[in-house]
C-alpha positions as CSV (number, residue, x, y, z in Angstrom):
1,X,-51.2,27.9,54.2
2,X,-48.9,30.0,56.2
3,X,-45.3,29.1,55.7
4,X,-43.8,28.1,59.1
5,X,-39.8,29.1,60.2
6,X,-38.1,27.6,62.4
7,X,-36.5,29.0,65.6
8,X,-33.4,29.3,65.2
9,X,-30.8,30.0,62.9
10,X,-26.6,30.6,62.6
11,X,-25.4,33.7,61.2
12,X,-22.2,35.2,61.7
13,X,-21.0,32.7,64.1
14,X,-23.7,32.5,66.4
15,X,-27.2,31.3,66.5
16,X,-30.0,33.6,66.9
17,X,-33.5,33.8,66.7
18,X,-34.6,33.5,63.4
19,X,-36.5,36.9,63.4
20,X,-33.3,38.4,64.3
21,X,-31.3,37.2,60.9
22,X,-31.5,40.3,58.8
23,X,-29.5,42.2,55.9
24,X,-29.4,45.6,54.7
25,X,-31.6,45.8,51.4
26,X,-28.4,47.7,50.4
27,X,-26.6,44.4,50.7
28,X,-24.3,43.4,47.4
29,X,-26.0,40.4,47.2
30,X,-29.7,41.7,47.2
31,X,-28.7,43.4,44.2
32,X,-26.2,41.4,42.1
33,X,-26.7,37.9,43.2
34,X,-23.2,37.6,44.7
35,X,-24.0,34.8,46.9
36,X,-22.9,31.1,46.6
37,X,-24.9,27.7,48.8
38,X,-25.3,24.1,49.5
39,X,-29.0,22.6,49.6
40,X,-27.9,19.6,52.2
41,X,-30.3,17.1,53.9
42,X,-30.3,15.1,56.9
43,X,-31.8,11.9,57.0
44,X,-33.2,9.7,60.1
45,X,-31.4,6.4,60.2
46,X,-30.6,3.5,62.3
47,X,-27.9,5.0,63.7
48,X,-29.4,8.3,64.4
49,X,-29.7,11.5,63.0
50,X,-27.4,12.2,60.0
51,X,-26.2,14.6,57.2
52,X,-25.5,13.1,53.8
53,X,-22.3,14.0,52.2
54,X,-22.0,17.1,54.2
55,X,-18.3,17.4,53.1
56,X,-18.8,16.7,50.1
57,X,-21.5,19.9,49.5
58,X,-19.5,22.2,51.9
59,X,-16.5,21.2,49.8
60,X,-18.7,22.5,46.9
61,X,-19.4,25.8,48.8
62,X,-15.8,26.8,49.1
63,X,-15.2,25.8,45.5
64,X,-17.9,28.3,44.4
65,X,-17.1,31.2,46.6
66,X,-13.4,30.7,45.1
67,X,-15.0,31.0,41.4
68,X,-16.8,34.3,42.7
69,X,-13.6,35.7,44.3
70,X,-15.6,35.6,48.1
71,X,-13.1,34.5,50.6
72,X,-15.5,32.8,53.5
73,X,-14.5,34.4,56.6
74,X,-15.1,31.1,58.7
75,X,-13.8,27.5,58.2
76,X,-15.4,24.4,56.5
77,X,-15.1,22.7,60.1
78,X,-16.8,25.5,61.8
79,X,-19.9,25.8,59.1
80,X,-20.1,21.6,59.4
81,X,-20.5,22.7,63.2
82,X,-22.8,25.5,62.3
83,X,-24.9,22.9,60.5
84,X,-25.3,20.2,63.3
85,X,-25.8,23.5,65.8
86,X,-28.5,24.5,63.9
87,X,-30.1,21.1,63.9
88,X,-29.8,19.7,67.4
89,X,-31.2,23.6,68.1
90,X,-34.3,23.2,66.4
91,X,-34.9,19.7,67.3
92,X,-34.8,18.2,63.7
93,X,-33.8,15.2,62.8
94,X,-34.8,15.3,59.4
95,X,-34.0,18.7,58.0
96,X,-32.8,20.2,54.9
97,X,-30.0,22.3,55.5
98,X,-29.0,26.1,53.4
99,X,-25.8,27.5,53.9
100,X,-25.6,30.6,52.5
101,X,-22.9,32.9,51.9
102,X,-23.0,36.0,50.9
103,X,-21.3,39.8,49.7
104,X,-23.1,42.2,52.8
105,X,-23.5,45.6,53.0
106,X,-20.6,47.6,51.6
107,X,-19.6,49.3,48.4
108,X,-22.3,50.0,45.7
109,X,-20.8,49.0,42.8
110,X,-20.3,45.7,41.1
111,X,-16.4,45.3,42.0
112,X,-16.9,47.0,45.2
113,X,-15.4,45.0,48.5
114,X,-17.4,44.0,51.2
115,X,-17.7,42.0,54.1
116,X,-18.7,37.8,53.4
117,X,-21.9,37.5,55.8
118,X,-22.6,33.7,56.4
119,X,-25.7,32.0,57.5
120,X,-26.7,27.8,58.2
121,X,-30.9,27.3,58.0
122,X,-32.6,24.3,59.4
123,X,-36.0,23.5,58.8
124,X,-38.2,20.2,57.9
125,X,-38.8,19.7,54.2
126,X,-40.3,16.6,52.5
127,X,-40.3,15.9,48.7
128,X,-39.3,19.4,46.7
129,X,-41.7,18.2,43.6
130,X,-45.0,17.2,46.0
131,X,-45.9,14.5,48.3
132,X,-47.1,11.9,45.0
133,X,-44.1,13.0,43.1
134,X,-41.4,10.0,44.3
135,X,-44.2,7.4,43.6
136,X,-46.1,8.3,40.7
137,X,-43.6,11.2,38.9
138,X,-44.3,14.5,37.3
139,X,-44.8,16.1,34.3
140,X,-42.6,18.3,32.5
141,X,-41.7,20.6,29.7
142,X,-39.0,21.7,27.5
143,X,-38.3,25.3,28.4
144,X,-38.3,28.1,26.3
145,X,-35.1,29.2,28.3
146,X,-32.3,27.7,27.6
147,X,-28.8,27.7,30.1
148,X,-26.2,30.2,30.1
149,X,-23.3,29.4,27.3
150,X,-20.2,28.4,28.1
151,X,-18.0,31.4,29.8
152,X,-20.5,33.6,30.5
153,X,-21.7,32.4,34.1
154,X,-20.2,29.5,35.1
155,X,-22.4,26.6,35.8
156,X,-19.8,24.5,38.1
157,X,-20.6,27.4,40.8
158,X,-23.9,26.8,43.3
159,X,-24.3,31.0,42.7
160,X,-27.2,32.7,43.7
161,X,-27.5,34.6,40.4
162,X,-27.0,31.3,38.5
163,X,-30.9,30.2,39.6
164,X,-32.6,33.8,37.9
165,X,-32.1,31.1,35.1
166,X,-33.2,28.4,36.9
167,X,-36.7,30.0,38.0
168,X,-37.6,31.2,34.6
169,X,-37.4,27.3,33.8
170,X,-39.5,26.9,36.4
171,X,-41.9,29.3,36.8
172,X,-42.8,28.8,32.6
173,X,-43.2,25.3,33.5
174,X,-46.0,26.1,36.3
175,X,-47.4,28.6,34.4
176,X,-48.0,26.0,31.6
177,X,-49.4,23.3,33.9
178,X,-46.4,20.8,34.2
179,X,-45.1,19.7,37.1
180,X,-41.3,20.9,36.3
181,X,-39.1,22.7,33.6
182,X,-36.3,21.2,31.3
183,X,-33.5,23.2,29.7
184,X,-31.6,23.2,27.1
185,X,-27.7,24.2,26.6
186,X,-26.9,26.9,24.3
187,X,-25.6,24.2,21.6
188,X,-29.6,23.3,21.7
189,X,-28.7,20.0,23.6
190,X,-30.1,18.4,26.7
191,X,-28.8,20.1,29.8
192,X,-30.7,19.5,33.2
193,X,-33.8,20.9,34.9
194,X,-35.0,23.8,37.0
195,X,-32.6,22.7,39.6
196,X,-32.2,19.3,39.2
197,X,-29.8,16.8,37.3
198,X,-31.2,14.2,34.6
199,X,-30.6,10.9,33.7
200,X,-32.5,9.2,31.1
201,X,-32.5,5.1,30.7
202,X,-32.0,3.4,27.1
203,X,-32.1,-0.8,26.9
204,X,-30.9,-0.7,30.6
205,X,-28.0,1.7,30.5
206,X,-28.3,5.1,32.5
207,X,-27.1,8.1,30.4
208,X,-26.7,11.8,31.6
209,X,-25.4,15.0,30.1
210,X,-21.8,16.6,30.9
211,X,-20.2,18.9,32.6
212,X,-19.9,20.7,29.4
213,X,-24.1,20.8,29.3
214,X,-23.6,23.9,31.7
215,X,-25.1,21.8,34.4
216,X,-24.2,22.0,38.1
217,X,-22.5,18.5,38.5
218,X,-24.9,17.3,41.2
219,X,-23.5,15.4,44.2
220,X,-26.9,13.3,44.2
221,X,-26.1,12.9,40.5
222,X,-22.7,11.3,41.6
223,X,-24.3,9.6,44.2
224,X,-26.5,7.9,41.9
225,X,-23.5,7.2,39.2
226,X,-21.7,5.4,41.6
227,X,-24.6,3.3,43.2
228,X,-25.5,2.7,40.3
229,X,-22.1,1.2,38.9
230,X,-22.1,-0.6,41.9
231,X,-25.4,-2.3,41.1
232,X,-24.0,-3.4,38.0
233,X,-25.6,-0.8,35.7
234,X,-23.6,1.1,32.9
235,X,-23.7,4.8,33.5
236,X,-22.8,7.0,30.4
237,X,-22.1,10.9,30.1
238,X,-23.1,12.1,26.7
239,X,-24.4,14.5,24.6
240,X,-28.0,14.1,24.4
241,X,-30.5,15.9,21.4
242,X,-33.8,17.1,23.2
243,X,-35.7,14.3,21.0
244,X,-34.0,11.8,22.9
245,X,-36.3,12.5,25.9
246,X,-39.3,11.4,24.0
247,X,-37.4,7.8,23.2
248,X,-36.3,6.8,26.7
249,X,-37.7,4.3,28.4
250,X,-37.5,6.1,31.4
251,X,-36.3,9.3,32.9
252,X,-35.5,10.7,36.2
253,X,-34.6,14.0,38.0
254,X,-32.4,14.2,40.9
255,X,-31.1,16.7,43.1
256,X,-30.6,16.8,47.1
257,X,-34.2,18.9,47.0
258,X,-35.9,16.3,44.5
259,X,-34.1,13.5,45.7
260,X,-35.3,10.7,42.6
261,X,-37.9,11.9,41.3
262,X,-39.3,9.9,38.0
263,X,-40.5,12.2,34.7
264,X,-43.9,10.3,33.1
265,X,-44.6,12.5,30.5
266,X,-42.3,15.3,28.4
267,X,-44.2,17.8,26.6
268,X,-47.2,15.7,26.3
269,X,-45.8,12.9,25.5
270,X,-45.6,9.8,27.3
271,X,-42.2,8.3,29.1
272,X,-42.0,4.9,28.8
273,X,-44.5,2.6,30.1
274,X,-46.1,6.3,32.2
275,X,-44.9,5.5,35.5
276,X,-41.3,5.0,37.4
277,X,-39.7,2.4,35.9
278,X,-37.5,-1.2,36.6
279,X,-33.8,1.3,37.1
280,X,-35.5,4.0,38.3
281,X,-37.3,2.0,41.2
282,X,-34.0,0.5,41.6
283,X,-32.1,3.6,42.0
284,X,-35.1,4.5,44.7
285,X,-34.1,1.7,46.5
286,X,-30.6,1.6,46.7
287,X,-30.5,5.3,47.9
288,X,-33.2,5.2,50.5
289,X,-31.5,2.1,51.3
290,X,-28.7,4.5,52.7
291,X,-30.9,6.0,55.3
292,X,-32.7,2.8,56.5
293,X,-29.4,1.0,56.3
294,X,-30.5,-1.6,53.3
295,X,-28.0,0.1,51.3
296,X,-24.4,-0.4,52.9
297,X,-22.8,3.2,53.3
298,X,-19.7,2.2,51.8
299,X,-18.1,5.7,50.9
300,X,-18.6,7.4,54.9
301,X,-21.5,9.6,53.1
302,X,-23.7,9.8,56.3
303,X,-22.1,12.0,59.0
304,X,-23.4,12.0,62.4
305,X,-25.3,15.1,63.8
């Protein structure tokens, strides 16, 4: 089936037709991955349309362009503007949103200035791992690939060249018939998924790997940390041996794409009872609970459109 666009989308201050947002194929980013971005959804709830922790990721934007040296040429007010624009434009309500920015056409060579280009997509999206995948889980596989090591590309930044690592997870993983990838950190430890954080349950205690994993620290990941805490469950961040995922009683991805999405079997073998289980159902519930306002939104994480 045909991918469908949207309409509309901001670039460069303005929104535009979609057709209409271009760049040079001589662009810096095209050819070194020098771009940095947020994957942000918006969520339909009682209260009306609204973005979930939209500070919190553009917060995360600025943060990496800082890492990568990119000074963003517009404010973090204006691009949470650019992302409600681009909304109410298209008529979503619930969208996932993709700022982008990015090193345009300029110099040729890898240190070479340029201009920041910067552009805000809206378009509808439901679950990133398939329509079954929230209910019943997925599959997955331990990677051949394993993350960057420390101090070469930093994992804290959400870098467009950081995910060539990310789809070779990926794609191996679809290529072998499972439903997503698993990587490891260069130590030969647990780190995270294609694109998604992990947290794995032992005798009722959530544990997850570090900052120090060469993960991106996932704002669903904290969102679930702290929802969790608040539901009375420990939450521990660890080093974790890749055996360890065969022993858990359960295990989960999250991201904002995969939102909690349960693992049921790791290279073959099965997770736990081979279906979402007791915490992970009850993480479901507490943050879906956000957006159909069973889960009080104690922290101001959903921002009106």
């Amino acid at each position: 089936m045909a991918m469908q666009y949207p309409e509309w989308i901001w670039q460069n201050g303005e929104i535009k037709p979609w057709k209409e947002a271009t760049a040079h194929v001589m662009s810096h980013a095209l050819h070194y991955g020098s771009s940095v971005f947020e994957g942000i959804r918006s969520y339909v709830t009682p209260e009306g349309a609204a973005i979930f922790r939209l500070t919190d990721h553009l917060k995360r934007l600025y943060q990496s362009a800082k890492i990568y040296d990119m000074a963003l040429p517009y404010s973090q007010d204006q691009l949470a503007a650019a992302c409600r624009d681009v909304i109410g434009k298209n008529g979503l309500s619930a969208a996932y949103l993709r700022p982008v920015a990015y090193r345009g056409l300029g110099g040729f060579g890898l240190s070479a200035e340029t201009p920041i280009d910067v552009a805000v997509a809206a378009w509808p999206m439901g679950p990133y791992l398939g329509p079954e995948a929230l209910e019943v889980g997925i599959t997955a596989c331990v990677s051949s690939w394993q993350r960057f090591a420390p101090n070469t590309i930093p994992a804290g930044a959400k870098a467009g060249g950081n995910y060539l690592s990310g789809q070779l997870v990926a794609r191996e993983a679809r290529r072998l018939g499972f439903g997503e990838g698993i990587a490891l950190a260069a130590s030969g430890l647990l780190s995270e998924g294609a694109g998604e954080n992990l947290f794995l349950v032992f005798d009722g205690v959530l544990h997850t790997t570090p900052a120090s994993a060469s993960i991106l620290t996932g704002i669903t990941r904290d969102t679930l940390k702290v929802l969790a805490r608040e539901d009375g469950f420990e939450v521990v961040e660890r080093d974790i041996p890749r055996e360890y995922l065969y022993l858990a009683d359960e295990v989960l991805m999250c991201g904002t794409a995969a939102e909690i999405t349960p693992i049921r079997e790791i290279d073959g073998k099965q997770v736990g009872s081979g279906k979402a289980g007791r915490i992970t159902r009850r993480l479901q519930q507490l943050y879906f609970g956000l957006f159909d306002g069973k889960t009080q939104d104690k922290w101001g994480w959903l921002e009106p459109v």
